[in-house]
C-alpha positions as a Markdown table, in Angstrom:
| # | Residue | x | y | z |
|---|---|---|---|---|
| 1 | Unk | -7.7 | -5.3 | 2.7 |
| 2 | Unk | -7.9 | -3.2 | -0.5 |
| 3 | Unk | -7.2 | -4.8 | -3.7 |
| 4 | Unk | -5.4 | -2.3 | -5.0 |
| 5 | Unk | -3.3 | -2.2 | -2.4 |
| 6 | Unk | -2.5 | -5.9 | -2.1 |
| 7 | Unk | -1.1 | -5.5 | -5.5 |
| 8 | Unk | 1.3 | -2.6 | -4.7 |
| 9 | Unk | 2.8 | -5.6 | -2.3 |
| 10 | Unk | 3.4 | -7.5 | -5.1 |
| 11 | Unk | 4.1 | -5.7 | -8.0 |
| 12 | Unk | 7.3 | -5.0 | -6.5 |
| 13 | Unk | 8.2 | -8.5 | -5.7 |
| 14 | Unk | 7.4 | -10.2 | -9.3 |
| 15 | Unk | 9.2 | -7.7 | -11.0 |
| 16 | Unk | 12.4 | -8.5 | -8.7 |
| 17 | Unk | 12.8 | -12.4 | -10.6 |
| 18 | Unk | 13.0 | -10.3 | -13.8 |
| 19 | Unk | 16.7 | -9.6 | -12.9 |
| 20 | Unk | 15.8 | -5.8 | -13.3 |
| 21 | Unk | 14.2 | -4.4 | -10.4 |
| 22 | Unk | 11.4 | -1.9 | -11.5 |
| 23 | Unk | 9.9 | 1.4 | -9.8 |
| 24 | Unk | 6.5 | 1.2 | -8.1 |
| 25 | Unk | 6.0 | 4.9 | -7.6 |
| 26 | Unk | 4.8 | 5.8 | -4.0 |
| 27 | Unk | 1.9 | 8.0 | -5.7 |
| 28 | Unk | 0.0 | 5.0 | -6.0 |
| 29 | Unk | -2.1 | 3.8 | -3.4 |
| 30 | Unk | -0.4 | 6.3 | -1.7 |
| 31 | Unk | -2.5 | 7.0 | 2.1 |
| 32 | Unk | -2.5 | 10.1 | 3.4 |
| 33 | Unk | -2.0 | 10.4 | 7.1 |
| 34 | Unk | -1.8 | 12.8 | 9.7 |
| 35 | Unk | 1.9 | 12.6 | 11.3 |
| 36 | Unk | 4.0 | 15.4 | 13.7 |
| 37 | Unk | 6.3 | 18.0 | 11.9 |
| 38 | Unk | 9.5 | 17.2 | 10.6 |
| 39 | Unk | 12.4 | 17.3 | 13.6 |
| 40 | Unk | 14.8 | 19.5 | 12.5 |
| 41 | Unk | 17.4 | 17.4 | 11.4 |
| 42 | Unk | 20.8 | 17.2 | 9.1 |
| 43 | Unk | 20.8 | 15.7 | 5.7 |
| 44 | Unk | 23.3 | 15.2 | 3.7 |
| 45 | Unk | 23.9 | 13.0 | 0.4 |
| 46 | Unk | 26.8 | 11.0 | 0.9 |
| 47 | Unk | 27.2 | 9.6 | -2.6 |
| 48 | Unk | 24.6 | 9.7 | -5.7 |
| 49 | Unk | 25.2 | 6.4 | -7.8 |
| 50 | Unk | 25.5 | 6.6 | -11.6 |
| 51 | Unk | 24.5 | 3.5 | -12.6 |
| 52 | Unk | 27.8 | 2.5 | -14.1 |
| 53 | Unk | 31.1 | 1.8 | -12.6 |
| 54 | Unk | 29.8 | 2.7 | -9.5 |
| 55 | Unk | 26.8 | 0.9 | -9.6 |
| 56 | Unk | 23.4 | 1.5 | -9.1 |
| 57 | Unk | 20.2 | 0.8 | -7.2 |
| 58 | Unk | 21.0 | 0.1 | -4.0 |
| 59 | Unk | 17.9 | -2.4 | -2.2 |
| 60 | Unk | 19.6 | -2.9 | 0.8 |
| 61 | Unk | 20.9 | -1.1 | 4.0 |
| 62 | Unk | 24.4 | -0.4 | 4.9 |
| 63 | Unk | 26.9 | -2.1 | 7.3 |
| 64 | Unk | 28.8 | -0.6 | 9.5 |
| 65 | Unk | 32.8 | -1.5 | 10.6 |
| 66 | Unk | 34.2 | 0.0 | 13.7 |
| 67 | Unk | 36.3 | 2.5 | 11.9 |
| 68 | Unk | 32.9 | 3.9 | 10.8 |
| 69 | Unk | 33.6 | 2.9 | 7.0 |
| 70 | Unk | 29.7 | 1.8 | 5.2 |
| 71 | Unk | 29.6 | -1.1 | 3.4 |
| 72 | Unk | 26.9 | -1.8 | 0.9 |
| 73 | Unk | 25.8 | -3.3 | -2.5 |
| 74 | Unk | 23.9 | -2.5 | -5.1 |
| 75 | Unk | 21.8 | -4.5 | -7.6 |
| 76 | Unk | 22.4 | -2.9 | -11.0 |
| 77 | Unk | 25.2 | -1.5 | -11.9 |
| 78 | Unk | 29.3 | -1.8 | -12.2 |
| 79 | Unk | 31.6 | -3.3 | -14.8 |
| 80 | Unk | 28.6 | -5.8 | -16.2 |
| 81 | Unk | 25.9 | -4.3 | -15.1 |
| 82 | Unk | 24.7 | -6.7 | -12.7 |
| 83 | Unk | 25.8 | -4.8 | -9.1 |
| 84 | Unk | 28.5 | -4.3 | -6.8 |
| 85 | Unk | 29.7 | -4.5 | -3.2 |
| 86 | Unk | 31.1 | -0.9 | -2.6 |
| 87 | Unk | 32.5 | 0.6 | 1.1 |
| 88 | Unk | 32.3 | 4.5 | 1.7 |
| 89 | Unk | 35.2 | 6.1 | 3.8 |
| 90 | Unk | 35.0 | 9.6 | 5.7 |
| 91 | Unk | 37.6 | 11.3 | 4.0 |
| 92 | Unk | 38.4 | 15.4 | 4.9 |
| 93 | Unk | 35.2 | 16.9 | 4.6 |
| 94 | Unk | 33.9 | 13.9 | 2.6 |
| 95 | Unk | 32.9 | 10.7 | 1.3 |
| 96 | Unk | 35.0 | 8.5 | -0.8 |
| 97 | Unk | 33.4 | 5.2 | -3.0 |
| 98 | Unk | 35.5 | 2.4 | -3.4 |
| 99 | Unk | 34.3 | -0.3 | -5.3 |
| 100 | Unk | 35.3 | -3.5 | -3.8 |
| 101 | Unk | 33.3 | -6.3 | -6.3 |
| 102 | Unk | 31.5 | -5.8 | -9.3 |
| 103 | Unk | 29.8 | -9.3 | -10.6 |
| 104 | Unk | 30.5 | -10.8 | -14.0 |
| 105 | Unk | 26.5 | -12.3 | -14.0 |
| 106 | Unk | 26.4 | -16.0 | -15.4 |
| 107 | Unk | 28.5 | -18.6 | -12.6 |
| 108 | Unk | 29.5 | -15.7 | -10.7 |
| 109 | Unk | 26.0 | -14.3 | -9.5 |
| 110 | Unk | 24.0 | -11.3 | -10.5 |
| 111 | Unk | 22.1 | -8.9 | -8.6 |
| 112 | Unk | 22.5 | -8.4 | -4.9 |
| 113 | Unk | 19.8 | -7.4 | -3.1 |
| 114 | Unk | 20.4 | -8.1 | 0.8 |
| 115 | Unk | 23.2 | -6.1 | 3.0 |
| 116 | Unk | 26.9 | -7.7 | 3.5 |
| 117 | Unk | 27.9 | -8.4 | 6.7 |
| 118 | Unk | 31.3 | -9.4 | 8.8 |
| 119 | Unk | 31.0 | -12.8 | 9.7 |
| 120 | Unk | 33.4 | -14.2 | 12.6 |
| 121 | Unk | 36.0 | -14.4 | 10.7 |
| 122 | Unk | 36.4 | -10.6 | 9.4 |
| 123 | Unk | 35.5 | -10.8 | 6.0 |
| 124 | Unk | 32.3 | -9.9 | 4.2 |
| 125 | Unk | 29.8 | -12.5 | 3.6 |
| 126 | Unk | 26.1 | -11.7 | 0.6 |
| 127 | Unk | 24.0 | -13.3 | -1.2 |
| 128 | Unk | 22.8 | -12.7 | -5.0 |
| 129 | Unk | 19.4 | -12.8 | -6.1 |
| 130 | Unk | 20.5 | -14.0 | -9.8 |
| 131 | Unk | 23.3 | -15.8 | -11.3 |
| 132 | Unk | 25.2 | -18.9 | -10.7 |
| 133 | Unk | 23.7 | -21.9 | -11.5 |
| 134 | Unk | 20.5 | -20.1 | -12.3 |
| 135 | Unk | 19.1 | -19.2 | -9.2 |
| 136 | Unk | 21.2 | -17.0 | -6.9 |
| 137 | Unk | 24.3 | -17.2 | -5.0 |
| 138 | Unk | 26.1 | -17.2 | -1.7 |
| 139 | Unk | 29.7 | -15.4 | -1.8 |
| 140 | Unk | 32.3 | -14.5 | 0.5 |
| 141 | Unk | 34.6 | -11.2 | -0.1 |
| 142 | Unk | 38.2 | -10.8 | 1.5 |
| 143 | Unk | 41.0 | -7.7 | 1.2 |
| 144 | Unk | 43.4 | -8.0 | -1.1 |
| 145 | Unk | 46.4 | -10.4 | 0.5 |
| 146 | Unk | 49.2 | -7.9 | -0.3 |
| 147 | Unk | 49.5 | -4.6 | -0.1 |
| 148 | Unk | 47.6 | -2.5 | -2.8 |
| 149 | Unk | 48.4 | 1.1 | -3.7 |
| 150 | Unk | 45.9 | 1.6 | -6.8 |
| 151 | Unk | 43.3 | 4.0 | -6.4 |
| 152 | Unk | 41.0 | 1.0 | -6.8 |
| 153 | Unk | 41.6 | -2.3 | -5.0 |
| 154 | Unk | 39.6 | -5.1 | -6.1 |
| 155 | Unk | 38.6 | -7.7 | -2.9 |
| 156 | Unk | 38.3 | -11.2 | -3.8 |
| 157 | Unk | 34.9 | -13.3 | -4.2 |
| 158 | Unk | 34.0 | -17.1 | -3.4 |
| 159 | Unk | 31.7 | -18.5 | -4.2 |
| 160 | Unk | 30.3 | -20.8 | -1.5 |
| 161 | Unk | 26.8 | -21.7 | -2.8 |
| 162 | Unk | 25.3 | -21.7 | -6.4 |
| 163 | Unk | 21.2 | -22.4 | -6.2 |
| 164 | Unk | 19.7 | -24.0 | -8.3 |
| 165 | Unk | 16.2 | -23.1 | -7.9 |
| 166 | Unk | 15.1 | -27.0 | -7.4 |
| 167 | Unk | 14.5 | -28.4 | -4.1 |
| 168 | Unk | 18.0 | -26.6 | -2.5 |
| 169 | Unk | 16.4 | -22.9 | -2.8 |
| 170 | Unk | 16.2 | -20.4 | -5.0 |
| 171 | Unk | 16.8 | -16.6 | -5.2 |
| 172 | Unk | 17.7 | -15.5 | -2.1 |
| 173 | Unk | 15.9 | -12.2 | -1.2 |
| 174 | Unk | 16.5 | -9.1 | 0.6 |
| 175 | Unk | 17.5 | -11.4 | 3.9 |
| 176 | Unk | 20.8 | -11.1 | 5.3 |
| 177 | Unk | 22.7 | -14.3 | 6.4 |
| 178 | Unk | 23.0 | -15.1 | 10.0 |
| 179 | Unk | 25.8 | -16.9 | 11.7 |
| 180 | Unk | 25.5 | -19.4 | 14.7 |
| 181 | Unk | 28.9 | -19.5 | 17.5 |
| 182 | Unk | 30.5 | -22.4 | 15.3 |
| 183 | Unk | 30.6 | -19.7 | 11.9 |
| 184 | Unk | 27.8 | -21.9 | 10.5 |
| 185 | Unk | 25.9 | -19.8 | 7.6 |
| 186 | Unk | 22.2 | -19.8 | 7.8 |
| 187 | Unk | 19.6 | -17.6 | 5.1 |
| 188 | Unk | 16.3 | -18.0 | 3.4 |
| 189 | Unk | 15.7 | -18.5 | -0.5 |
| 190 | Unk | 12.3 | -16.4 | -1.8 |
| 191 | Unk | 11.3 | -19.8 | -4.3 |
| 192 | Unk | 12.5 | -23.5 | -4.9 |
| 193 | Unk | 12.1 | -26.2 | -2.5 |
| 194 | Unk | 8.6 | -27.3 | -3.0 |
| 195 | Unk | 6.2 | -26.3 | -5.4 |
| 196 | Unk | 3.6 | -24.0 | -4.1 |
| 197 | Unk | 3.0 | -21.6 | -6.6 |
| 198 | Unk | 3.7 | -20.6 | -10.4 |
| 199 | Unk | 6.6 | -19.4 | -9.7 |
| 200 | Unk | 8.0 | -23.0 | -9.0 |
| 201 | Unk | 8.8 | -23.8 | -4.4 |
| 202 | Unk | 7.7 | -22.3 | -1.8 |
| 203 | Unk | 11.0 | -21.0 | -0.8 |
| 204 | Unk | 13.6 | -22.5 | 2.2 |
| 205 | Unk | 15.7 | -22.0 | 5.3 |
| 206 | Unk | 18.8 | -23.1 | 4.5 |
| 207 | Unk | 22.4 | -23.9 | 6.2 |
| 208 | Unk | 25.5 | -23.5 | 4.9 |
| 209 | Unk | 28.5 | -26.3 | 6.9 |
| 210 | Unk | 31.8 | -26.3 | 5.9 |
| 211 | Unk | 33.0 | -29.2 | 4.1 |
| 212 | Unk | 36.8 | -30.0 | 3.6 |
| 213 | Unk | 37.6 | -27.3 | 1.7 |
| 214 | Unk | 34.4 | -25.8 | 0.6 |
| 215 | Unk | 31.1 | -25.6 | 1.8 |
| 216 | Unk | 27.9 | -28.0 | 1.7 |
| 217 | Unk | 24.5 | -26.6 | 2.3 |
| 218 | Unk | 21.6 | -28.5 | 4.0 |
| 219 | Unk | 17.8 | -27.0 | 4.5 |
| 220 | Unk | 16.2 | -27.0 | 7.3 |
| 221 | Unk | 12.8 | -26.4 | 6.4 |
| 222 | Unk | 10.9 | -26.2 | 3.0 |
| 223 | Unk | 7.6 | -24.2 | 3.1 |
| 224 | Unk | 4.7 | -25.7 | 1.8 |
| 225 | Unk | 2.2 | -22.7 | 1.5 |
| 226 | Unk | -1.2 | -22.6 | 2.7 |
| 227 | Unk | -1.3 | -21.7 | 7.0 |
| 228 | Unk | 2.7 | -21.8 | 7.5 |
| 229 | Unk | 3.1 | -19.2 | 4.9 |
| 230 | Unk | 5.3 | -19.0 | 1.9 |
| 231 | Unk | 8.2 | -16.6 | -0.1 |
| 232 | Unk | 10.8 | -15.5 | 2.8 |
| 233 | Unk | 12.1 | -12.9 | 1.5 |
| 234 | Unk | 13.8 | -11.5 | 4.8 |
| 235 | Unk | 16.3 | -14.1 | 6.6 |
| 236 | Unk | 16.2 | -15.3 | 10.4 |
| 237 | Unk | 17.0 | -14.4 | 13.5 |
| 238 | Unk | 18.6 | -16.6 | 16.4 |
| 239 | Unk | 17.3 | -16.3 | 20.1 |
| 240 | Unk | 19.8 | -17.0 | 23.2 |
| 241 | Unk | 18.3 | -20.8 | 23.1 |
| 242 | Unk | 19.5 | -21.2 | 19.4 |
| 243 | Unk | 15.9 | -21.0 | 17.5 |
| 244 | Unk | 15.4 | -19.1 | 14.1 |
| 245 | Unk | 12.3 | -16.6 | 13.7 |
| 246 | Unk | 11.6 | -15.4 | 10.6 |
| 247 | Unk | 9.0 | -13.3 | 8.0 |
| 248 | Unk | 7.4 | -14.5 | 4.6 |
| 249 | Unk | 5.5 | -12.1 | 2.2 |
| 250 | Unk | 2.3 | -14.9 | 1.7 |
| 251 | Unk | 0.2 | -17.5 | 3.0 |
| 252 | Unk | -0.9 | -18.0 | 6.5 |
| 253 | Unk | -5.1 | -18.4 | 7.6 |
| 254 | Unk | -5.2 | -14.5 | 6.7 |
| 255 | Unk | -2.8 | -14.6 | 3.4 |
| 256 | Unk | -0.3 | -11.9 | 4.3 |
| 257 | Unk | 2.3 | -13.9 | 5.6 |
| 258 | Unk | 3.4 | -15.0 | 8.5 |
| 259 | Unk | 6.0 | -14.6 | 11.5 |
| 260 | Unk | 7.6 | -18.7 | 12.2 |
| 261 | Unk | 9.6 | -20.4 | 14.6 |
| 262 | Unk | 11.9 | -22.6 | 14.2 |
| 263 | Unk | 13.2 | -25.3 | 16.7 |
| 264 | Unk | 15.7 | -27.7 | 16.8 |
| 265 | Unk | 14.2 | -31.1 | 17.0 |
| 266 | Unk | 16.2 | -34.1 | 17.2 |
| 267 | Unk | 17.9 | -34.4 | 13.6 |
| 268 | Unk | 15.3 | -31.6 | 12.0 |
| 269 | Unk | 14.0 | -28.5 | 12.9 |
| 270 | Unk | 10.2 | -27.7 | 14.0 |
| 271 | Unk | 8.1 | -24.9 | 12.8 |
| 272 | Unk | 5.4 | -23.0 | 14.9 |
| 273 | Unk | 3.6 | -20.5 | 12.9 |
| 274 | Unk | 3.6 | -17.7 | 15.7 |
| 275 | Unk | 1.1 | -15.0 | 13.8 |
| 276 | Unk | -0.5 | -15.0 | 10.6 |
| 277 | Unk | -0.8 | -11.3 | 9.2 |
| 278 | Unk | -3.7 | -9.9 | 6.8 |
| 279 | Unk | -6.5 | -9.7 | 9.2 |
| 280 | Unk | -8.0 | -6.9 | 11.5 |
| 281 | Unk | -5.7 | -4.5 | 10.8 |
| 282 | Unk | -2.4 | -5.6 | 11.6 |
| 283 | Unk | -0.5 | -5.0 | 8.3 |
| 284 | Unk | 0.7 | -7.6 | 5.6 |
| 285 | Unk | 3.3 | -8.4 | 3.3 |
| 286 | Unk | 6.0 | -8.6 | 6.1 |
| 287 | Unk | 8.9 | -8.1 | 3.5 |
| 288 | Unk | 11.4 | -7.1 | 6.5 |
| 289 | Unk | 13.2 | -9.1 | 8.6 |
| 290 | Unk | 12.9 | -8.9 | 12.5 |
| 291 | Unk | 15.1 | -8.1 | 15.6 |
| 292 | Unk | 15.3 | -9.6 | 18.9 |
| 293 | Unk | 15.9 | -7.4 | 22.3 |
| 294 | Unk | 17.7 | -8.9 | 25.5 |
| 295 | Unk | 13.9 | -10.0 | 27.0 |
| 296 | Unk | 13.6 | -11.9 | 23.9 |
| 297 | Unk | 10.5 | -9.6 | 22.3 |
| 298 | Unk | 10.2 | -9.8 | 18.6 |
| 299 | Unk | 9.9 | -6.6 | 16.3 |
| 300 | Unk | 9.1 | -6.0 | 12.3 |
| 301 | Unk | 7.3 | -4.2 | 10.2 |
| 302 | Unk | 4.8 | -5.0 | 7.3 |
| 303 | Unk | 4.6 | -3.2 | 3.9 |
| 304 | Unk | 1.1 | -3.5 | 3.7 |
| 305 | Unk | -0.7 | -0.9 | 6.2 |
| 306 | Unk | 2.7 | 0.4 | 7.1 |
| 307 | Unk | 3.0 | -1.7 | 10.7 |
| 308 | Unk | 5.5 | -1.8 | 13.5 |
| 309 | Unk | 4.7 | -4.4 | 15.8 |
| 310 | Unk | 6.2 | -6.5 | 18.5 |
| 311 | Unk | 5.6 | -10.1 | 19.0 |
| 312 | Unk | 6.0 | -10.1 | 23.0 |
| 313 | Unk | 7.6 | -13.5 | 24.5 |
| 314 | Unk | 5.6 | -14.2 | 27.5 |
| 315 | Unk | 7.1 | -17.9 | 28.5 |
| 316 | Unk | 5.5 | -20.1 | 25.6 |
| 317 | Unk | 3.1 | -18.0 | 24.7 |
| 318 | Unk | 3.1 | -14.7 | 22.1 |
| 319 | Unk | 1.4 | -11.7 | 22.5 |
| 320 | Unk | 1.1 | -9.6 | 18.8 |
| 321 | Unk | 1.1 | -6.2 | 19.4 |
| 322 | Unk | 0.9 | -2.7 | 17.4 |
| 323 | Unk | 3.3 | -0.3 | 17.9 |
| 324 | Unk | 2.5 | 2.2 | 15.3 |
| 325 | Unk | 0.1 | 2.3 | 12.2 |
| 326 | Unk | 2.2 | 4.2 | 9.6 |
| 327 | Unk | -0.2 | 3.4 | 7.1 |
| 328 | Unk | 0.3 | 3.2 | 3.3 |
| 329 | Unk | 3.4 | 1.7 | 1.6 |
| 330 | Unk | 5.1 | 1.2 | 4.7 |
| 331 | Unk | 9.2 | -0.6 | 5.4 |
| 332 | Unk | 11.0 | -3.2 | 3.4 |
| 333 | Unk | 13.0 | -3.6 | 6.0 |
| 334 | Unk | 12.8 | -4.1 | 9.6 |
| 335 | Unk | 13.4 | -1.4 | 12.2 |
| 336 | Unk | 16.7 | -0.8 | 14.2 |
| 337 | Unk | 16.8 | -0.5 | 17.8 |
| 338 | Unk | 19.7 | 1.8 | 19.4 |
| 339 | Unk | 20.5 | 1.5 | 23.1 |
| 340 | Unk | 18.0 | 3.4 | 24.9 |
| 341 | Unk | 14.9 | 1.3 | 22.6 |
| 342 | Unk | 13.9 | 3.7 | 20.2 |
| 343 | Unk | 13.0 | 2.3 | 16.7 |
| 344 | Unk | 14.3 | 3.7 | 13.2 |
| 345 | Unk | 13.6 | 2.5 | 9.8 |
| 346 | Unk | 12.3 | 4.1 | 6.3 |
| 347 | Unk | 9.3 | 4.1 | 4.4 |
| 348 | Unk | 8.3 | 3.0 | 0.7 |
| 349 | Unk | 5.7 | 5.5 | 0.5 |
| 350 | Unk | 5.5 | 8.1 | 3.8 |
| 351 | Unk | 5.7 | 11.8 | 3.3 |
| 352 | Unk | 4.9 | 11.2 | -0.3 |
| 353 | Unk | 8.2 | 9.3 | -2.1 |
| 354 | Unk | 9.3 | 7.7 | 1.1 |
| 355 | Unk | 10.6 | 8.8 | 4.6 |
| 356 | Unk | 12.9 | 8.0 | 7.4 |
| 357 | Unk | 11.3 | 7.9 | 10.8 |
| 358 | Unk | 11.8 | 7.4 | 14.9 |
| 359 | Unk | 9.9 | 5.5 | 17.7 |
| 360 | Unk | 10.0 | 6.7 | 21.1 |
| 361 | Unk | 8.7 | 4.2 | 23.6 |
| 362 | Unk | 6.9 | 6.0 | 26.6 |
| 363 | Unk | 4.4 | 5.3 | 29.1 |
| 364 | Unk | 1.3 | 6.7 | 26.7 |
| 365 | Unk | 2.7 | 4.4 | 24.3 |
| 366 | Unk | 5.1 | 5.1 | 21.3 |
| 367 | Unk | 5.9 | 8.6 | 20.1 |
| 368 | Unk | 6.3 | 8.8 | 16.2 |
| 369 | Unk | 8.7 | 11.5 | 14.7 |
| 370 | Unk | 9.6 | 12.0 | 10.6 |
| 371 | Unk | 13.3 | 12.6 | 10.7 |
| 372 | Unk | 13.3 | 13.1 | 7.0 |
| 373 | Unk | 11.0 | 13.3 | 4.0 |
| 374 | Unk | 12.7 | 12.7 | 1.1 |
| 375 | Unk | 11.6 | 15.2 | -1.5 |
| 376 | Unk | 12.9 | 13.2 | -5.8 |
| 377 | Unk | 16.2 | 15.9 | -5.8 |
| 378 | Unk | 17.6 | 14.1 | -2.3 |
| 379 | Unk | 16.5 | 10.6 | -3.0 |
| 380 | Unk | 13.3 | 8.7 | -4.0 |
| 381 | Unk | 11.8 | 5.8 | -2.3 |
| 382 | Unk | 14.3 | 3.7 | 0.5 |
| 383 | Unk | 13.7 | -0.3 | 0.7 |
| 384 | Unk | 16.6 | -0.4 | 3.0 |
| 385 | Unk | 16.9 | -0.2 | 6.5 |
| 386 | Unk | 19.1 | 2.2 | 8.6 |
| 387 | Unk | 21.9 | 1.8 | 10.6 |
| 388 | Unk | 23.3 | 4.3 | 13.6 |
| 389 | Unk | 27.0 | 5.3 | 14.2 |
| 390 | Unk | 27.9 | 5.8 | 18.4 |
| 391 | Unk | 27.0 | 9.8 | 18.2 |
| 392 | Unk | 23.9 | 8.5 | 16.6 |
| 393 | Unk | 23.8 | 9.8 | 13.0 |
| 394 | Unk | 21.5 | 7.6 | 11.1 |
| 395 | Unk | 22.5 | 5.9 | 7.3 |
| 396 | Unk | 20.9 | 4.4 | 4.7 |
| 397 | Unk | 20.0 | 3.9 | 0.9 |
| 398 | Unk | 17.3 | 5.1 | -1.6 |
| 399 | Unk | 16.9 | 3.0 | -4.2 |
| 400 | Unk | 15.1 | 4.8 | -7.2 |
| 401 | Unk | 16.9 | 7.1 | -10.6 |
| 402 | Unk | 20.2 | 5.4 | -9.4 |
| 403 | Unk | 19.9 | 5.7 | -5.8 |
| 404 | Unk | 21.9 | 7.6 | -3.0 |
| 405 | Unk | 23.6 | 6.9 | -0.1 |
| 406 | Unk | 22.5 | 9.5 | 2.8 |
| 407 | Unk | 23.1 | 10.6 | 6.3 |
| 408 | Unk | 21.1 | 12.0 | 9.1 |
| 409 | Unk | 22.7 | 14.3 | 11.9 |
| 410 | Unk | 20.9 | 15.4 | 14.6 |
């Protein structure tokens, strides 16, 4: 691969443990690619962030309730300037923001870069990048107990895990926590565990138990660098069998990451390095996490070369395959699959300061179509993934000059 373009993978990442997150513009390195027209589509900008109270720079994707509410965070931002957890409600012809948490920084966590999500219990569970003991946190967010009638209505945090960058984790990245049947926690941290690299540990996979009253983590696997990869910054994924599949941004025999397995075994978990990325073609820097469909196939993206693929299960074996070169910056994040199998996700860099796009599997293969360019007036450059309401309209984030929450009608 290009050397320039192996450092537009990283540029972004390094400046991420600077606790500010800084703009990689998608004009460099930028590759030019020939792609269908533009489906006629509806935009529409649900809410442009400030940068202040209301927050700013959204990384992640949105969640979803079943009143069709988004939930979200942002990583700059809010009352100390160090992001917010926010939920948007339809509203009349609109959009309302409500802020729900806006972190203090120091013991109480900075910086959110991954989506909230419901865990079994209702109530939204994150992670911060920064804060806490140093290295990141793991919170939990509830409603108010009583009734609140104020225009704003603060939920309230705790704190269930404060990293501390040493052999526990540290800096949880863009990955969103998964949750086993007995409401266990489980995530990845982007450094600590064991030294690997300047930067100080290779990262972890980590689980969160409860504990009496509070919560005691344990990790299941530290990487070590070199051929079973190194820096997760996307989080796992469970199978029906109870294994964890995951993503990290480097290392592996062709140094642009890899896609592992882990298996229970005994009283500690086994890893299986399923493919390495960075050679022939098929994309690197997987930054995104990955989804799992009912036949148990893997699929992801890479940054690097812009790749869907699919990691077919095929009994004990793994077959990598291409699904679509988007070339250039491609996703942060990994695609979303609605009922009838077509993929959606956003690019870094596509149709010249990012894009939002579609995958329509068919019998010649996979049918690409750019559902939205977005153009510096409607948003600049989306890490985030998307997520689709039941008539299938299509959300998500930008993340550059403050960032926006959008929506996509058909």
């Amino acid at each position: 691969m290009a050397d320039q373009e192996r450092s537009a993978a990283s540029v972004f990442n390094i400046n991420l443990r600077t606790g500010t997150v800084a703009l990689i513009s998608a004009l460099m390195f930028a590759t030019i690619i020939a792609a269908p027209a533009i489906q006629a589509q509806t935009f529409t900008v649900l809410h442009a962030f400030t940068g202040y109270g209301d927050g700013g720079e959204p990384i992640a994707g949105l969640t979803m309730d079943r009143a069709g509410n988004l939930y979200g965070t942002t990583s700059e931002g809010g009352a100390a300037g160090v992001g917010t957890v926010f939920k948007l409600v339809h509203a009349k012809s609109g959009w309302v923001l409500y802020t729900l948490y806006a972190f203090k920084g120091g013991q109480d966590g900075a910086n959110p870069q991954a989506r909230v999500l419901f865990g079994p219990d209702g109530t939204l569970y994150g992670t911060t990048s920064y804060g806490g003991a140093g290295s990141g946190t793991v919170f939990n967010l509830r409603p108010p107990a009583t009734s609140c009638r104020a225009a704003q209505c603060p939920w309230t945090e705790t704190l269930l895990y404060r990293f501390t960058g040493g052999s526990d984790g540290g800096e949880p990245g863009y990955g969103e926590l998964a949750f086993d049947s007995a409401g266990n926690i489980y995530g990845t941290t982007s450094y600590g565990g064991t030294g690997c690299h300047s930067y100080g540990g290779c990262g972890v996979v980590f689980e969160l138990t409860r504990s009496g009253g509070g919560w005691t983590e344990s990790v299941l696997y530290r990487f070590t660098g070199g051929s079973n990869g190194f820096s997760p910054f996307s989080g796992v994924t469970f199978d029906r069998a109870g294994n964890l599949y995951g993503t990290t941004v480097l290392g592996g025999s062709g140094e642009g990451g890899v896609l592992y397995q882990l298996i229970p075994s005994g009283s500690g978990w086994t890893s299986t390095t399923l493919h390495s990325f960075g050679t022939s073609g098929d994309g690197y820097s997987p930054y995104g996490g990955l989804i799992i469909d009912k036949q148990g196939n893997l699929y992801g993206t890479t940054f690097g070369n812009g790749i869907v693929y699919e990691l077919q299960s095929l009994g004990s074996n793994w077959t990598y395959n291409i699904l679509y070169v988007l070339g250039g910056q491609g996703p942060y994040d990994a695609p979303t699959m609605d009922a009838a199998g077509n993929l959606y996700g956003t690019t870094f860099g596509g149709g010249f300061v990012g894009n939002v796009f579609k995958l329509t599997p068919g019998a010649q293969g996979w049918t690409y179509t750019d559902l939205h360019d977005f153009n510096g007036r409607d948003g600049v450059e989306p890490v985030g993934g998307v997520v689709l309401d039941a008539n299938g309209n299509i959300y998500g984030t930008t993340f550059y000059d403050f960032g926006e929450v959008w929506e996509i009608t058909p």
